[in-house]
C-alpha angles and dihedrals in degrees: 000000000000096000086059114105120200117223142192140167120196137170134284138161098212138034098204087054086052106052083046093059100038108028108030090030111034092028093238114157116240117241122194118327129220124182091258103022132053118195109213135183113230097191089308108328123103120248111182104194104202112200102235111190088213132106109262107219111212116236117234099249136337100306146112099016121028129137139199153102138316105201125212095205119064081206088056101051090052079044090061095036103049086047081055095057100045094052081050088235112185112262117206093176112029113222108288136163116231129199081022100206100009136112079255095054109140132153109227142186144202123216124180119205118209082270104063090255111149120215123188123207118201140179115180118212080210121049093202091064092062088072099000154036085106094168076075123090095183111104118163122327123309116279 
């Protein structure tokens, strides 16, 4: 499956404030432009942000409807987070590590777009726990 490619496309109101956020902030690489639509590359996966003229209604915490990245690389993940920082990216969820000492153990981070968009950013200690560790039932905090 590695010449699968995940995409997603996702609301914004602007697409200045877009390109501010995702390619300035979070380093993604724009792809073609249309007056309502920008194409952009999320390390490799494809994020399509359609201009709505509506108004986005945040959601009240993190669930139901979040995206993002589970990094591989511990080194990757700090990478992504300290660029975060430095571009003073809104957290809306500051860096944490969750099931501390467990198979399930990953550290994890919220971001928030102009747009009210959440993105996770996750790197798990153990690789089973990305698709398995089924004889688990935590997923995530509680809602």
């Amino acid at each position: 499956m590695d010449d699968v490619l995940f995409h997603l496309a996702f609301p914004v109101t602007d697409l200045a404030q877009t390109k501010a956020f995702y390619i300035d902030g979070l380093g993604c690489e724009a792809g073609r432009e249309g007056p309502n639509s920008l194409i952009l590359n999320l390390y490799g996966h494809q994020l399509v942000a359609h201009v709505t003229h509506g108004k986005i209604e945040p959601q009240q915490g993190i669930y139901p409807r979040h995206f993002g990245l589970v990094f591989k690389q511990e080194a990757d993940w700090e990478a992504l987070i300290e660029r975060a920082q430095q571009q003073q990216l809104m957290f809306y969820q500051n860096p944490k590590v969750r099931f501390l000492d467990s198979t399930l153990e990953h550290r994890t981070a919220f971001l928030q777009d102009p747009f009210a968009n959440l993105l996770e950013f996750k790197f798990y200690r153990h690789a089973t726990a990305i698709f398995g560790e089924a004889e688990y039932a935590q997923v995530g905090e509680a809602s």
